[in-house]
PyMOL Python script that loads the backbone (N, CA, C, O; Angstrom):
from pymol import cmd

cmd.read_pdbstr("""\
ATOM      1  N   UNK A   1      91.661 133.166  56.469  1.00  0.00           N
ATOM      2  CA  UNK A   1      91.319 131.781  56.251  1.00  0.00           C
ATOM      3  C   UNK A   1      91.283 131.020  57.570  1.00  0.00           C
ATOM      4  O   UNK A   1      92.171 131.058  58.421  1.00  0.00           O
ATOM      5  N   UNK A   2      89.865 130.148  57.655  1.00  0.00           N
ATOM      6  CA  UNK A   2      90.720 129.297  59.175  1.00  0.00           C
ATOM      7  C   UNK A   2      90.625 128.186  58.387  1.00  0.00           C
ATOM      8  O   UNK A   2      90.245 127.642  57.351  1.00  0.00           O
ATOM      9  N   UNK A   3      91.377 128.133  59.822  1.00  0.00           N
ATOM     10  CA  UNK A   3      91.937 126.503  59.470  1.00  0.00           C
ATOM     11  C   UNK A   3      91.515 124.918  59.393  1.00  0.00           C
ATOM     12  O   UNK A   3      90.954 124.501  60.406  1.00  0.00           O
ATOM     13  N   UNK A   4      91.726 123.904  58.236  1.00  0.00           N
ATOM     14  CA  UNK A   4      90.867 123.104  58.272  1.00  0.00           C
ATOM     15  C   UNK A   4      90.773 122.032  59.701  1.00  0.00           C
ATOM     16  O   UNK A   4      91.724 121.323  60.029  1.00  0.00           O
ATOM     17  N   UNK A   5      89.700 122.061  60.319  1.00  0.00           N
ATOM     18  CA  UNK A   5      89.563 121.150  61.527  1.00  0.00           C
ATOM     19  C   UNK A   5      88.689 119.903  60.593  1.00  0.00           C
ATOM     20  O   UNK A   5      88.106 119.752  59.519  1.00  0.00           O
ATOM     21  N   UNK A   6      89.184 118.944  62.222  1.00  0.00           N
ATOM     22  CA  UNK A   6      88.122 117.701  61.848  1.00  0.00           C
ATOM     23  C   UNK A   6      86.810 118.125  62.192  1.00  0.00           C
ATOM     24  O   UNK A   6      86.669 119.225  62.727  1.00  0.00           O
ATOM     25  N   UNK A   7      85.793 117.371  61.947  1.00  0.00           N
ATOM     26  CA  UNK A   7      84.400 117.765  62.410  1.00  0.00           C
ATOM     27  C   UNK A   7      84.624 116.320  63.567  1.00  0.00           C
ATOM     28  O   UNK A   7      85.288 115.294  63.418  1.00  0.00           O
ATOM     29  N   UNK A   8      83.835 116.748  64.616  1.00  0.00           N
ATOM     30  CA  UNK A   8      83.445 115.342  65.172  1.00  0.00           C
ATOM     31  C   UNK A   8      82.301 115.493  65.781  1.00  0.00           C
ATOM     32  O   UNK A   8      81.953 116.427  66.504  1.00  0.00           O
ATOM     33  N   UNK A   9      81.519 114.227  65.372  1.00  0.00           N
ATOM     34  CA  UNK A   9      80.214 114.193  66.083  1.00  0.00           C
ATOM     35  C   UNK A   9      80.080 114.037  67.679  1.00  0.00           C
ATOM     36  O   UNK A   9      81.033 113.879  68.443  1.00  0.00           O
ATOM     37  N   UNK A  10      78.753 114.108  68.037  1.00  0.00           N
ATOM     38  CA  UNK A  10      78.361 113.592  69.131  1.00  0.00           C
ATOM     39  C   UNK A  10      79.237 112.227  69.503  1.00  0.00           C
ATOM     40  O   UNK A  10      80.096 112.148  70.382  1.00  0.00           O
ATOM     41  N   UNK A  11      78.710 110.965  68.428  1.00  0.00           N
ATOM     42  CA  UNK A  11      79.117 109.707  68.881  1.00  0.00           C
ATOM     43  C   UNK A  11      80.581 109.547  69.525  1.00  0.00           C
ATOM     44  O   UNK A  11      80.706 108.902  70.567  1.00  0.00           O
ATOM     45  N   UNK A  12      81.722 110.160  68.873  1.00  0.00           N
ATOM     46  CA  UNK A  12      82.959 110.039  69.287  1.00  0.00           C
ATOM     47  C   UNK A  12      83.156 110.862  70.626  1.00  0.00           C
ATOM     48  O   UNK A  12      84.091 110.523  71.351  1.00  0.00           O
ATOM     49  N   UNK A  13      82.367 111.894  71.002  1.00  0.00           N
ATOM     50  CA  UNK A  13      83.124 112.609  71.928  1.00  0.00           C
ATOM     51  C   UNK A  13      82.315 111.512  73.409  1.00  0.00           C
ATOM     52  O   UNK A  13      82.855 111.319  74.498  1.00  0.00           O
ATOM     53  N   UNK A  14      80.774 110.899  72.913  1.00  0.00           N
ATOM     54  CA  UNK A  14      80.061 110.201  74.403  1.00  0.00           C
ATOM     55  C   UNK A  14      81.333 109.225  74.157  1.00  0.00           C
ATOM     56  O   UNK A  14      82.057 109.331  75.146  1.00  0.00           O
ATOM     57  N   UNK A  15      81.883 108.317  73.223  1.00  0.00           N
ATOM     58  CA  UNK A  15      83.049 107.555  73.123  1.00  0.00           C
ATOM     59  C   UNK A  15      83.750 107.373  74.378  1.00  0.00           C
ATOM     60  O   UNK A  15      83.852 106.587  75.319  1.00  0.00           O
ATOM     61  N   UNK A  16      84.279 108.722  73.842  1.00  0.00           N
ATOM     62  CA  UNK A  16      86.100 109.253  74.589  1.00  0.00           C
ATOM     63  C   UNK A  16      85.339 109.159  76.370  1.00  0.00           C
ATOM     64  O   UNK A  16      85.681 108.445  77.313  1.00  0.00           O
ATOM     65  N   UNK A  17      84.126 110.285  76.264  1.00  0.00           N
ATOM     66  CA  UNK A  17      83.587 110.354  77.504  1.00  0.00           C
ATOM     67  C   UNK A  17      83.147 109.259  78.637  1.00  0.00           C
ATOM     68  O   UNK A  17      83.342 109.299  79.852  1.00  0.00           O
ATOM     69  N   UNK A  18      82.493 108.273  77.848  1.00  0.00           N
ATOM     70  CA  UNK A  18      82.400 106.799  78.405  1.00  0.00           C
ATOM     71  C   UNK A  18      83.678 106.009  78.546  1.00  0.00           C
ATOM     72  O   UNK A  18      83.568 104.973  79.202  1.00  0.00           O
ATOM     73  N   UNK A  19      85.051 106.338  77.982  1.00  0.00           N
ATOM     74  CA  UNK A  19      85.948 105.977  78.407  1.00  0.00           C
ATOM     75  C   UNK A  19      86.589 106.047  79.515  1.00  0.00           C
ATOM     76  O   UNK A  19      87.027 105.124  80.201  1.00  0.00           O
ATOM     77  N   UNK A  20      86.669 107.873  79.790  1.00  0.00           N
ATOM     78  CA  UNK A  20      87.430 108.413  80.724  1.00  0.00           C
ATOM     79  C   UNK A  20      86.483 107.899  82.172  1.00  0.00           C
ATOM     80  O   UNK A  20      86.891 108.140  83.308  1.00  0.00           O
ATOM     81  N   UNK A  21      85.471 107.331  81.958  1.00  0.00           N
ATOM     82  CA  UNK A  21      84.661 106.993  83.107  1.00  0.00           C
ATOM     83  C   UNK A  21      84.785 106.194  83.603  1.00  0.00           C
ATOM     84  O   UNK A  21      84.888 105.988  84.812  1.00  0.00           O
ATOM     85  N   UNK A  22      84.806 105.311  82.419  1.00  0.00           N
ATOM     86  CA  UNK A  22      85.409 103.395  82.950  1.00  0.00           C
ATOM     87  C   UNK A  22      86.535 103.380  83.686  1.00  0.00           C
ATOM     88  O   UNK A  22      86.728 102.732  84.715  1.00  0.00           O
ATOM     89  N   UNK A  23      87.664 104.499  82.841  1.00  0.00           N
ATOM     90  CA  UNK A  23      88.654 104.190  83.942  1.00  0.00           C
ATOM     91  C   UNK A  23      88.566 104.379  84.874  1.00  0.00           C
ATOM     92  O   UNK A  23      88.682 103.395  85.604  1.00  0.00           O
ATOM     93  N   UNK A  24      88.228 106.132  85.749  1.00  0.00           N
ATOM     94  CA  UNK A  24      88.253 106.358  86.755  1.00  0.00           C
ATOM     95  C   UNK A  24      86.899 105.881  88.000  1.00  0.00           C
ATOM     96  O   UNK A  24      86.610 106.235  89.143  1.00  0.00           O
ATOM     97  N   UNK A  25      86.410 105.009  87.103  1.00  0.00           N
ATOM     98  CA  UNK A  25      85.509 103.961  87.896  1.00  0.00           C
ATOM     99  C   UNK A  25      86.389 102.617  88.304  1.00  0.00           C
ATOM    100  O   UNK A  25      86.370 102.001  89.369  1.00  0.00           O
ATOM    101  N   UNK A  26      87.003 102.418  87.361  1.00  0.00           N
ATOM    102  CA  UNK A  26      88.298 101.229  88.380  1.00  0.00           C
ATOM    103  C   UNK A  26      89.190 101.664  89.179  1.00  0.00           C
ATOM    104  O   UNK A  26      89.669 100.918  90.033  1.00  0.00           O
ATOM    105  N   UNK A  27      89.533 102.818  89.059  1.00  0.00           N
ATOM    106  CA  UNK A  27      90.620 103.265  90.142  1.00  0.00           C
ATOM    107  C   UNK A  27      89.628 103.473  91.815  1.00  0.00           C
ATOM    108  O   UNK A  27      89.941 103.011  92.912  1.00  0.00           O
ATOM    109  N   UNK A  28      88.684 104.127  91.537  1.00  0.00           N
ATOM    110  CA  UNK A  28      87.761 103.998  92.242  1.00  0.00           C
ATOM    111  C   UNK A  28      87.237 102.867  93.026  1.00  0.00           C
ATOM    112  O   UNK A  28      86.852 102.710  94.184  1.00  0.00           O
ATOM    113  N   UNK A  29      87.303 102.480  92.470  1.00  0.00           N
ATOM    114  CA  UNK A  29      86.812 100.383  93.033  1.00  0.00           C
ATOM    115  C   UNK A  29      88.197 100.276  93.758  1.00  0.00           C
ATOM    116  O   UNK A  29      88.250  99.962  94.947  1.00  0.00           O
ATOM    117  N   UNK A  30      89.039 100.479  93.200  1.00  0.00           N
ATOM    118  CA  UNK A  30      90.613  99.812  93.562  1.00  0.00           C
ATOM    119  C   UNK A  30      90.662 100.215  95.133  1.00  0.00           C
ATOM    120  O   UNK A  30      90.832  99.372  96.013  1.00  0.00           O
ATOM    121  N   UNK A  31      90.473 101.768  95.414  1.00  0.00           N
ATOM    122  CA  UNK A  31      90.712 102.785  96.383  1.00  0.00           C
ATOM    123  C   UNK A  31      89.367 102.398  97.475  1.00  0.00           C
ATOM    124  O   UNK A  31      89.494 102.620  98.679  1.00  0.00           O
ATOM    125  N   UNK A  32      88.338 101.917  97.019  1.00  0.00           N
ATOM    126  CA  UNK A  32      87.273 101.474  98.131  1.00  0.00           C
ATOM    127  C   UNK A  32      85.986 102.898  97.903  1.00  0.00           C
ATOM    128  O   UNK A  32      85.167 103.180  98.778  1.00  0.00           O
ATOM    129  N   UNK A  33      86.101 103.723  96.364  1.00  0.00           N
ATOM    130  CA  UNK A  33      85.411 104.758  96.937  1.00  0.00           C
ATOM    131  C   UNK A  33      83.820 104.304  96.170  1.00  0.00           C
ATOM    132  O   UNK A  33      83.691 103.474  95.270  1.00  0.00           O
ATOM    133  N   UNK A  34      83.188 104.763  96.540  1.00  0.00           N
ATOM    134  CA  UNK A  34      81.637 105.097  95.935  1.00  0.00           C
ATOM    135  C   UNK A  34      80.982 106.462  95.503  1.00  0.00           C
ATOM    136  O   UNK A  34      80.817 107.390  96.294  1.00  0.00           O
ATOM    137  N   UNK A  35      80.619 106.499  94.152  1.00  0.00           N
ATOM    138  CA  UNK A  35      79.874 107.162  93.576  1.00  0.00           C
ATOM    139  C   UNK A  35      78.575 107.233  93.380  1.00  0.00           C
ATOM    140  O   UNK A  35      78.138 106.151  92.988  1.00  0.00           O
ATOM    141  N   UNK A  36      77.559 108.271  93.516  1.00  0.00           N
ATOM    142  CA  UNK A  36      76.058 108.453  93.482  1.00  0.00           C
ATOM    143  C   UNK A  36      76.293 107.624  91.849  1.00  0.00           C
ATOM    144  O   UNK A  36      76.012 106.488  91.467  1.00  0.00           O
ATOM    145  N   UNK A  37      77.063 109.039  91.035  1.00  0.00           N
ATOM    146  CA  UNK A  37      76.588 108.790  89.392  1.00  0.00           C
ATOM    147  C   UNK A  37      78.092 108.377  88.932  1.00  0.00           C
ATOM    148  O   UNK A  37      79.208 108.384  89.451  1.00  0.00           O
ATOM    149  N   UNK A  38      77.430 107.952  87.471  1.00  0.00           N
ATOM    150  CA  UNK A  38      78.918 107.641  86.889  1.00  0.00           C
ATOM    151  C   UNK A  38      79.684 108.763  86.445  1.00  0.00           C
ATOM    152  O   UNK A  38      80.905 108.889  86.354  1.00  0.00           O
ATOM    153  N   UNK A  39      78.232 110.002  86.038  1.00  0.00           N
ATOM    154  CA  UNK A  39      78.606 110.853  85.426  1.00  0.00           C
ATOM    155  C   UNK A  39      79.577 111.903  86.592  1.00  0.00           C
ATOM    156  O   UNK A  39      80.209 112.940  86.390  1.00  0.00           O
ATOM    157  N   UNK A  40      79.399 111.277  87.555  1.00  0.00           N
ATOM    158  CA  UNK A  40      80.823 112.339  88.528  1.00  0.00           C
ATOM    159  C   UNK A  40      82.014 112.343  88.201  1.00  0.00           C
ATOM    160  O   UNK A  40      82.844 113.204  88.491  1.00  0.00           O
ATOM    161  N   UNK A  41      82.229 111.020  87.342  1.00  0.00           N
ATOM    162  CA  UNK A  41      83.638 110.910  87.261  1.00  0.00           C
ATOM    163  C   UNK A  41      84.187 111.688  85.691  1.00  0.00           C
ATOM    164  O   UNK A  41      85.315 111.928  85.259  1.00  0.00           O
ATOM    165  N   UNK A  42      83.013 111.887  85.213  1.00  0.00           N
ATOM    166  CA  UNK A  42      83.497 112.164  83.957  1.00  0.00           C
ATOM    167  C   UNK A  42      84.813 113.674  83.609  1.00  0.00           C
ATOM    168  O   UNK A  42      85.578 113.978  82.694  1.00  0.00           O
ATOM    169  N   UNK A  43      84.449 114.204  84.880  1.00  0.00           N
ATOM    170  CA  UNK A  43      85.088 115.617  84.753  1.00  0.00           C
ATOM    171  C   UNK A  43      86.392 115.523  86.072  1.00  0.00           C
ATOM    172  O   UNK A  43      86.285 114.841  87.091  1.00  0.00           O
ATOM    173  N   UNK A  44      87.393 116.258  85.767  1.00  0.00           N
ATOM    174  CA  UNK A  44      87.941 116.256  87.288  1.00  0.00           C
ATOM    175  C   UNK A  44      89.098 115.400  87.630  1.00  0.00           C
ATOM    176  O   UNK A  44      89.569 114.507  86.925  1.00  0.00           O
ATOM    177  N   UNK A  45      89.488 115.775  88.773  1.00  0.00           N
ATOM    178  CA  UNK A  45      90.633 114.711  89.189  1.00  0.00           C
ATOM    179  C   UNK A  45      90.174 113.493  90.174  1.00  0.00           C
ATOM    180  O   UNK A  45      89.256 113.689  90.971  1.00  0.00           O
ATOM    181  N   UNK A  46      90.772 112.352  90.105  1.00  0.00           N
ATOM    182  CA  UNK A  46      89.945 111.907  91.096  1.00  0.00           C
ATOM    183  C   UNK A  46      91.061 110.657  92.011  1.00  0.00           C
ATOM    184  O   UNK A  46      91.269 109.454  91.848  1.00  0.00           O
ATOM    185  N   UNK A  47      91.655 111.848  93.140  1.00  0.00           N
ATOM    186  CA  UNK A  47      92.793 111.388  94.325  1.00  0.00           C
ATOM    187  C   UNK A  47      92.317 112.017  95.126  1.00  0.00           C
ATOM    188  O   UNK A  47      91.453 112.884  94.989  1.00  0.00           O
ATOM    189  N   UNK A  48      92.991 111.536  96.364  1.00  0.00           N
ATOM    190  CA  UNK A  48      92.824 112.325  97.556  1.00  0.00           C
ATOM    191  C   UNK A  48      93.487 113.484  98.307  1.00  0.00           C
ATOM    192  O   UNK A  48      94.429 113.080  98.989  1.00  0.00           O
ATOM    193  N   UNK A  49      93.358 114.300  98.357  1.00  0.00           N
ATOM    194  CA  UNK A  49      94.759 115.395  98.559  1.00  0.00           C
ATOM    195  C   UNK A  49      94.397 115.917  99.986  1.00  0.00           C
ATOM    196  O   UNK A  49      94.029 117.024 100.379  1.00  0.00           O
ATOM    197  N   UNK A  50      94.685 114.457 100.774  1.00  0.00           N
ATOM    198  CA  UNK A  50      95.207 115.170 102.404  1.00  0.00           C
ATOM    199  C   UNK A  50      96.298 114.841 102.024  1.00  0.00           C
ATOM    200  O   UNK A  50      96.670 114.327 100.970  1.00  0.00           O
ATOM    201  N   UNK A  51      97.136 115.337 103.457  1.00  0.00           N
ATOM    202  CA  UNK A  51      98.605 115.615 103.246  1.00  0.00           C
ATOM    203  C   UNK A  51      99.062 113.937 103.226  1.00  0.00           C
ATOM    204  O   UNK A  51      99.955 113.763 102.396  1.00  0.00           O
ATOM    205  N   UNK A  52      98.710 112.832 103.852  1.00  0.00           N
ATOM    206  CA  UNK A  52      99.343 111.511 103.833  1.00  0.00           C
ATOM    207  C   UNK A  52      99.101 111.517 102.597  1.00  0.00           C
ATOM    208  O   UNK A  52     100.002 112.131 102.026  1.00  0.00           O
ATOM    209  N   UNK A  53      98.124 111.037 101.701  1.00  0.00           N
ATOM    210  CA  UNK A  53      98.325 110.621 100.534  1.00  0.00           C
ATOM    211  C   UNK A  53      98.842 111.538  99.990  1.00  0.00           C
ATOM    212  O   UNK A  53      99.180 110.638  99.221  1.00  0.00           O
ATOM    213  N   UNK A  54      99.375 112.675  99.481  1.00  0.00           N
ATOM    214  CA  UNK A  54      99.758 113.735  98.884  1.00  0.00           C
ATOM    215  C   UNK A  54     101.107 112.886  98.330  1.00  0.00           C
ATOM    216  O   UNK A  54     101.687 112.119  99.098  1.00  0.00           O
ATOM    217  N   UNK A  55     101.528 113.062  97.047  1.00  0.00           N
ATOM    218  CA  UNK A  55     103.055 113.068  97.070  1.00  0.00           C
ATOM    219  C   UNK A  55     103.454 114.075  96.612  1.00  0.00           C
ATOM    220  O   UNK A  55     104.329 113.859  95.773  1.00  0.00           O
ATOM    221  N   UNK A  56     103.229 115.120  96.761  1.00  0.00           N
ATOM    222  CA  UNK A  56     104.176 116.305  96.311  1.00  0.00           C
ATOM    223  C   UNK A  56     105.128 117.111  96.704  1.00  0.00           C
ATOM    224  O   UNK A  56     104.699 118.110  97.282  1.00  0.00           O
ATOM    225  N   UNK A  57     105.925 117.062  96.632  1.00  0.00           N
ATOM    226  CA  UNK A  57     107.195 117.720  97.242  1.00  0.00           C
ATOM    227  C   UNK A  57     107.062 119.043  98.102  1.00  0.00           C
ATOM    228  O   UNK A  57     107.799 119.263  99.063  1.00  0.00           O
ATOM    229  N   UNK A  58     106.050 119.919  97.679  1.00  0.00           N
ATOM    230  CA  UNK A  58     105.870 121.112  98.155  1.00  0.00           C
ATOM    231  C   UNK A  58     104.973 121.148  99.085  1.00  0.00           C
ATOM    232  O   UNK A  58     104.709 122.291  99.460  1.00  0.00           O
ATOM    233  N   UNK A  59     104.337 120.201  99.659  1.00  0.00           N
ATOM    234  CA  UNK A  59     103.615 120.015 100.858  1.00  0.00           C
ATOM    235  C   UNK A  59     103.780 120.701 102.142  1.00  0.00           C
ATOM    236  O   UNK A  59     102.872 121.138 102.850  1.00  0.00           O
ATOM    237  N   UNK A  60     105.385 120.760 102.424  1.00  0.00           N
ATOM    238  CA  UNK A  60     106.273 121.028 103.701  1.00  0.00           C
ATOM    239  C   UNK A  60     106.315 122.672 103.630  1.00  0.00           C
ATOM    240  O   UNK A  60     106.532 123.378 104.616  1.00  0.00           O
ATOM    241  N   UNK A  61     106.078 123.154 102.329  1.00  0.00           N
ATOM    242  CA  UNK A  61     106.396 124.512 102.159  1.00  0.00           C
ATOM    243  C   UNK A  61     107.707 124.437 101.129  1.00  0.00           C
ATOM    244  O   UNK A  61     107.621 125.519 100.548  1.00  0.00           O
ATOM    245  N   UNK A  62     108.360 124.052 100.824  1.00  0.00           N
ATOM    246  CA  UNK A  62     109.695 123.386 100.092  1.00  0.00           C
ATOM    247  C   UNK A  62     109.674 123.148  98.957  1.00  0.00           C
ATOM    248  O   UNK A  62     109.113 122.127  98.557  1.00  0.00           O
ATOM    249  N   UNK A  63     110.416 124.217  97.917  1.00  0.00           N
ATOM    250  CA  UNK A  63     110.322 123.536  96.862  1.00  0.00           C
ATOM    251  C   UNK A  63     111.154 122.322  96.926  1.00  0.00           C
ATOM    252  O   UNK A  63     111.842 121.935  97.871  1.00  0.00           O
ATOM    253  N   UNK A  64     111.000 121.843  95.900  1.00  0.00           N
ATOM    254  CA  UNK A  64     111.761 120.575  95.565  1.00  0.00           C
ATOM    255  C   UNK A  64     113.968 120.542  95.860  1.00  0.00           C
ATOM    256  O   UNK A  64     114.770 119.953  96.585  1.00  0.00           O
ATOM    257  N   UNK A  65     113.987 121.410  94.935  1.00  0.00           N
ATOM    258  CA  UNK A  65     115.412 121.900  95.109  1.00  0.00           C
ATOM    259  C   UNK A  65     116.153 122.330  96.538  1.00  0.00           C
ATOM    260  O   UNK A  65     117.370 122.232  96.695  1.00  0.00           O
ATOM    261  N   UNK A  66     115.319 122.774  97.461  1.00  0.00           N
ATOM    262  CA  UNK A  66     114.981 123.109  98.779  1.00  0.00           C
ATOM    263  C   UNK A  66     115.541 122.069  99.587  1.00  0.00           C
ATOM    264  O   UNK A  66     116.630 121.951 100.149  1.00  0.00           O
ATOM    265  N   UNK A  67     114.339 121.211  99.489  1.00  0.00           N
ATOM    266  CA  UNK A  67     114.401 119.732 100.072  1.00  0.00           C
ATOM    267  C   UNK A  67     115.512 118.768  99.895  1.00  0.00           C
ATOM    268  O   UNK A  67     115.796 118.010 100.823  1.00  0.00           O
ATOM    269  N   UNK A  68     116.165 118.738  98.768  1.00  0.00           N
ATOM    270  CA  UNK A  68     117.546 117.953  97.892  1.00  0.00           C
ATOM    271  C   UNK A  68     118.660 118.800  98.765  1.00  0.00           C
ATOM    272  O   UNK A  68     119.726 118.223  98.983  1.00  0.00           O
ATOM    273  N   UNK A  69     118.545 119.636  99.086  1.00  0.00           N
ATOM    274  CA  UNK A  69     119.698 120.127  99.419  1.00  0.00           C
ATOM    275  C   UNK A  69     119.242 120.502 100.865  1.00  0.00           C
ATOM    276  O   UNK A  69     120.083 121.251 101.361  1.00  0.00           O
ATOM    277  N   UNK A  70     118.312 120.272 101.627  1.00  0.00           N
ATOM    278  CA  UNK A  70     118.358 119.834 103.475  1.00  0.00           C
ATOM    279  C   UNK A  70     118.596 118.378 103.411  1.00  0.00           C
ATOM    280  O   UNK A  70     119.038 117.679 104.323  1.00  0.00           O
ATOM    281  N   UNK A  71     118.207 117.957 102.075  1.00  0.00           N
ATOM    282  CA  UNK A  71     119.008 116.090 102.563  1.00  0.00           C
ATOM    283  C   UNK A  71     119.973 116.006 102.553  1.00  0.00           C
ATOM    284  O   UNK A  71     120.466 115.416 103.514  1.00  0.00           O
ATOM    285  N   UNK A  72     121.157 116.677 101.170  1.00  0.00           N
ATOM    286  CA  UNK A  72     122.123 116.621 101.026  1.00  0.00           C
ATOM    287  C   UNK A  72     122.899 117.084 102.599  1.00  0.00           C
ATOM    288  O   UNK A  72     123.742 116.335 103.093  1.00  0.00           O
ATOM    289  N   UNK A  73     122.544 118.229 103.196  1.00  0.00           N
ATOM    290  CA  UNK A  73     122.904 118.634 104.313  1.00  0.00           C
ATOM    291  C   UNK A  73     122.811 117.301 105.343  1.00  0.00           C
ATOM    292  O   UNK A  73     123.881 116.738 105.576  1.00  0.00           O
ATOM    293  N   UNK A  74     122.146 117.010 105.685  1.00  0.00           N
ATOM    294  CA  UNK A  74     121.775 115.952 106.527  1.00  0.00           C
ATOM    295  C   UNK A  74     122.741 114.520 106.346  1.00  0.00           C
ATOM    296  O   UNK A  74     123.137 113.826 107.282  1.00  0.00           O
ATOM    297  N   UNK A  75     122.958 114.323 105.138  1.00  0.00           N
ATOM    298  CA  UNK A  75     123.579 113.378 104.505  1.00  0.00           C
ATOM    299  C   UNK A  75     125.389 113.858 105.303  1.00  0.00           C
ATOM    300  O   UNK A  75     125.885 113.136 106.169  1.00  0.00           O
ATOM    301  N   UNK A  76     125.964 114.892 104.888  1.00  0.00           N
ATOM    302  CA  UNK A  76     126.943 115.317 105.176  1.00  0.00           C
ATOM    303  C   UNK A  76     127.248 115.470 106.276  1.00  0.00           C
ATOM    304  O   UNK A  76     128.437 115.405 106.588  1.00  0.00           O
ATOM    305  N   UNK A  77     125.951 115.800 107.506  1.00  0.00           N
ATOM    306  CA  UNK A  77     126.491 115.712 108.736  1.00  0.00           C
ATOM    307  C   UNK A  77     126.669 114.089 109.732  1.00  0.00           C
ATOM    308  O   UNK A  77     127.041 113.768 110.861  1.00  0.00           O
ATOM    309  N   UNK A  78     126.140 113.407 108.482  1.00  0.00           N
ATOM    310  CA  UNK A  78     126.026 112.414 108.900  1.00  0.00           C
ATOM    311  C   UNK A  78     126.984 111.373 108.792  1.00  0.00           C
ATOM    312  O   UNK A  78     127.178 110.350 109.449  1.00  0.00           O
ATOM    313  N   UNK A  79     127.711 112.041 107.491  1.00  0.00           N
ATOM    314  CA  UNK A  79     129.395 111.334 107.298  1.00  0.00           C
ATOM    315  C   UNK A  79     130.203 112.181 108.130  1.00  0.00           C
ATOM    316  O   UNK A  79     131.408 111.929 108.152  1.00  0.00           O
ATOM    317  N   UNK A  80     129.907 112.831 108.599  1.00  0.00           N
ATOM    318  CA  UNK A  80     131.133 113.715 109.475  1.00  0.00           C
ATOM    319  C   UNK A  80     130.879 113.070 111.036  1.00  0.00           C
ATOM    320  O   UNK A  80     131.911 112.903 111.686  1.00  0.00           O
ATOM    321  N   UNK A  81     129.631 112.704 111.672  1.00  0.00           N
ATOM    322  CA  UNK A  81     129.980 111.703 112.501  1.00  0.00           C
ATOM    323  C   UNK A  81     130.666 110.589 112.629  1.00  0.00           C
ATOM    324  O   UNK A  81     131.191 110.469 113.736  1.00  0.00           O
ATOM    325  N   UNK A  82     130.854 109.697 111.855  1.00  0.00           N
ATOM    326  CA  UNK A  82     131.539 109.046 111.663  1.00  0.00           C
ATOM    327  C   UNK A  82     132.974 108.930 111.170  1.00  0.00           C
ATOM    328  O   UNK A  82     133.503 107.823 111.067  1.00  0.00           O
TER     329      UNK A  82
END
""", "prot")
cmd.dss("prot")
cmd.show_as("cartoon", "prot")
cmd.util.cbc("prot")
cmd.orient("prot")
């Protein structure tokens, strides 16, 4: 037996699709960028991933847990000066 799905038309999915566009057409505006089409934005991520804008922890090579505990280190040698 499969299982009962919704059906959905065309109309709802250009919907959703004309949605996800609008937004990442304001973030876009926000950031200063320009697009040929609208339809670029429809798919995809849309940030910048050099390392300044990056926020991800693992950038350095480091996981996360890594990093918490060279601060913690750092932190400790830093009460022991004092």
């Amino acid at each position: 037996m499969k299982p009962n799905r919704k059906k959905r038309n065309q109309a709802y999915f250009r919907h959703h699709r004309k949605r996800v566009i609008q937004r990442k057409k304001r973030l876009s505006a926000h950031r200063g960028w320009v697009a040929k089409f609208d339809g670029a934005f429809s798919k995809g991520k849309i940030h910048c991933s050099c390392w300044m804008c990056s926020e991800k922890t693992n950038r350095l090579g480091h996981p996360k847990s890594e990093l918490s505990r060279i601060a913690n280190c750092q932190e400790q040698l830093l009460d022991y000066d004092f």
